[in-house]
N, C-alpha and C positions, 0 to 999 in steps of 0.2 A: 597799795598797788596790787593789781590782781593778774594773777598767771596762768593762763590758760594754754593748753598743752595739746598736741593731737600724736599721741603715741603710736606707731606704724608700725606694722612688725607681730598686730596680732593675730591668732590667738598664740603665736610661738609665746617659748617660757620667757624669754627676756623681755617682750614687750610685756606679758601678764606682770612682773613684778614690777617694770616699771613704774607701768599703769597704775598700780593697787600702793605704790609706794608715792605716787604723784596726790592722791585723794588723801593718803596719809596726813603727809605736810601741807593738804590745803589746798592746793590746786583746784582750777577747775579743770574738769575731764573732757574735752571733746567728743561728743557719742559717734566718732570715723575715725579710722583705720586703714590707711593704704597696707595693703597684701599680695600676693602671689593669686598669679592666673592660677592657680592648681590647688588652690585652695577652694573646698566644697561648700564651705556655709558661708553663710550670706552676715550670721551677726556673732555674737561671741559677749560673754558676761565679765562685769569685770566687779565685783563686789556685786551691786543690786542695779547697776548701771549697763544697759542692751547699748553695746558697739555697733555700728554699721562696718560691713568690711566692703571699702571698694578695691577692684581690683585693675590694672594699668587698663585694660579696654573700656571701665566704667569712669575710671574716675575724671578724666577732664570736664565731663559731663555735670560733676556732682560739685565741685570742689570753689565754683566764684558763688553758688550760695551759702559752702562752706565758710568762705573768706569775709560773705555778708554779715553772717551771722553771727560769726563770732572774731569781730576783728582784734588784728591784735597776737592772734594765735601763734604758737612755736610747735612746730614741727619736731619730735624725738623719733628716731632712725633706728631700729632694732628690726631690720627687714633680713636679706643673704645677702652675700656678696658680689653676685650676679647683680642686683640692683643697685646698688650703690650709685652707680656714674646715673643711672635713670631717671631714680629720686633724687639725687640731686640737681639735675637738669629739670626738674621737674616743680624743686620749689624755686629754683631761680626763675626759669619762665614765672612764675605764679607771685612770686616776692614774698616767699612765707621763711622765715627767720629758723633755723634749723639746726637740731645736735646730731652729729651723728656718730651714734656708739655703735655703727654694723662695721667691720672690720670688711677687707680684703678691695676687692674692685680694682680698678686702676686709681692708683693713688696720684699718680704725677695728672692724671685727665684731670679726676678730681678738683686738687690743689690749686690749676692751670684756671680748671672755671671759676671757683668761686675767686681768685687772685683777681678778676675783670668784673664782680659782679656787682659789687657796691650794698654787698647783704652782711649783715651778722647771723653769723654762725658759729659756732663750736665744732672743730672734728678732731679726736682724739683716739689712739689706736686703744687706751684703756681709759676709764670713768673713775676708777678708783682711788681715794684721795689718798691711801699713803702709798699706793705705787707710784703713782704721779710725783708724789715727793722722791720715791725712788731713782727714778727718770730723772727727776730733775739734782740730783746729785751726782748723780751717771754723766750727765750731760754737764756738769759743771769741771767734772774730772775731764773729759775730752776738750774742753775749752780752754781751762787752764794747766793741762799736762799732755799737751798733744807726744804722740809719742813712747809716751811712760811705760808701755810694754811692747815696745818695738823689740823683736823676737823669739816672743812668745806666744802661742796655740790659744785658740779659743775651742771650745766645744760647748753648742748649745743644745738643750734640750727641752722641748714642753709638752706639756699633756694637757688637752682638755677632753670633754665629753667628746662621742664618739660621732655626734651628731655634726662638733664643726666642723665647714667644708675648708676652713683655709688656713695657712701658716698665722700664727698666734702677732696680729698687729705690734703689740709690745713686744714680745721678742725682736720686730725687725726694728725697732725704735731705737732700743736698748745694742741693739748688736750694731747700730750706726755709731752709737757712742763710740763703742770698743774700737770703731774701726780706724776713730779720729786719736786717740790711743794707740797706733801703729797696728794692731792687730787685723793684717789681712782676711777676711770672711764676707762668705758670699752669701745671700738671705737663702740661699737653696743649700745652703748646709746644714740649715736649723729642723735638726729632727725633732718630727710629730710624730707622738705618743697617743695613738685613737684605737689599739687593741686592749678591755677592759683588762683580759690578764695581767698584759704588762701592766696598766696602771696599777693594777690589787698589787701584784707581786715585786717590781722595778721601782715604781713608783711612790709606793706607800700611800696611794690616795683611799680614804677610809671609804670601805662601799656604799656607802651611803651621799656619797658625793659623787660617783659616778656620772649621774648624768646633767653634775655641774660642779667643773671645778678648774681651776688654772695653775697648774704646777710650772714651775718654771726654773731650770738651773743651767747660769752662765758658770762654765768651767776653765780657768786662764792659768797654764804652766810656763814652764822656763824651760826652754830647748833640753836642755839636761833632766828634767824633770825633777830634779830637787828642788822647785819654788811652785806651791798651789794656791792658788785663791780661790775660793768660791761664792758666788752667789746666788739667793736663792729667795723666790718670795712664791708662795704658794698660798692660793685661797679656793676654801670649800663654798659651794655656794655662789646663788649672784647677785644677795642682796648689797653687799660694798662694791657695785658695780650700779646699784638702784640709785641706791643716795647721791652718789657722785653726779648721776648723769640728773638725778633733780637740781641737785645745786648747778650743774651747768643753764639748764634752762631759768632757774628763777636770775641766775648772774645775766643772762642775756637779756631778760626782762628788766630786767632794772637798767641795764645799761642803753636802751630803746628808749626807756621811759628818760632816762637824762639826755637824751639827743644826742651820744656820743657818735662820731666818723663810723659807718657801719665797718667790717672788715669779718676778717676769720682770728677765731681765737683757738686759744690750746687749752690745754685744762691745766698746765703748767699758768698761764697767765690767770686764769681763774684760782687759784692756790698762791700766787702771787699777792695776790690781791684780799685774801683773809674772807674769800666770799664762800667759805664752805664750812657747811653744820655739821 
């Protein structure tokens, strides 16, 4: 079975390693790119392979000889957050099959469209297969221990590069857990850490990771503050955020290729399911 991919979001970093991490494991590489109006070139290199970048005023124009040519195609989402609800209205109009690892947008629009679309997709606030595991033991404690820290303080904090624009997806994930856990918190209490000092100096992120990396610490006491828990998963780099999001797309390809009910999936069901290398 062959898997053919149209990585959106270049030439930003997350789409290049996507992309380069996609021809890796085999893939085929679609030579288009949906991008920002404000983006100046026209193509972008991705190993020895010339990308086309369209952009939302070009691309309706471009994209049903896209769909000719290479049918079959899955759409990965590495664009901002601004776009999110666009491209996604955008492969539903079109019926292109889609992952999307760009965090922020309106999440409930979102959720709302694809719930009526009758497409498979993947959207997931992280791509990462052992955070994902993380999450999904997080979410197994709020399920079966509703309650368990009814009154005690969360305090949440994350760092990424300075460049992203939005609260850390997994964080608000993770802090839904806590909240089914009794722990009252608002997703606007989750402090973002995007000034480098603090990250060098607060944060411990080594500089060389700077301008890629996702630190993250859930902090839970006891009104008395004699009981702490902490948790913490911190990753330099976006390459365990590449893999992930490949294994999400070859998981959708396969699951097309077996005719299953289209729907939206989590990466949690993908992990589920033993579908990741």
């Amino acid at each position: 079975m062959m898997c053919k991919v149209m990585v959106n979001g270049l030439p930003g970093k997350m789409g290049q390693i996507v992309a380069k991490t996609a021809l890796e494991r085999g893939l085929v590489l679609v030579p288009f790119s949906l991008t920002g109006e404000d983006v100046s070139a026209e193509t972008t290199q991705v190993g020895s392979q010339t990308i086309d970048l369209l952009k939302p005023s070009n691309r309706e124009a471009a994209i049903a000889k896209i769909l000719a040519d290479h049918p079959g195609v899955i759409a990965i989402d590495y664009t901002h957050p601004s776009a999110v609800n666009s491209n996604a209205e955008f492969y539903v109009r079109h019926r292109i099959p889609f992952v999307m690892g760009t965090t922020g947008g309106d999440r409930k629009a979102l959720m709302d469209l694809v719930s009526t679309a009758s497409l498979h997709c993947v959207i997931a606030p992280n791509m990462a297969k052992q955070i994902v595991a993380f999450q999904a033991m997080m979410e197994f404690l709020g399920t079966n221990f509703p309650g368990v820290f009814s009154g005690y303080k969360l305090s949440v904090v994350e760092s990424h590069q300075k460049t992203k624009a939005d609260t850390s997806g997994t964080a608000k994930a993770v802090v839904a857990t806590f909240r089914e856990m009794g722990l009252p918190f608002d997703d606007s209490q989750i402090e973002m850490v995007r000034e480098e000092k603090q990250q060098l100096e607060r944060m411990s992120v080594p500089a060389e990771a700077l301008d890629g990396h996702a630190f993250h610490t859930y902090a839970v006491d006891s009104a008395d503050g004699s009981v702490h828990f902490e948790f913490q998963h911190n990753v330099c780099g976006r390459r365990v955020y590449a893999e992930g999001t490949i294994d999400a797309a070859v998981y959708l390809a396969k699951t097309i290729f077996k005719g299953a009910e289209p729907r939206c999936h989590s990466m949690i069901d993908i992990l589920r399911t033993g579908a990741m290398n």
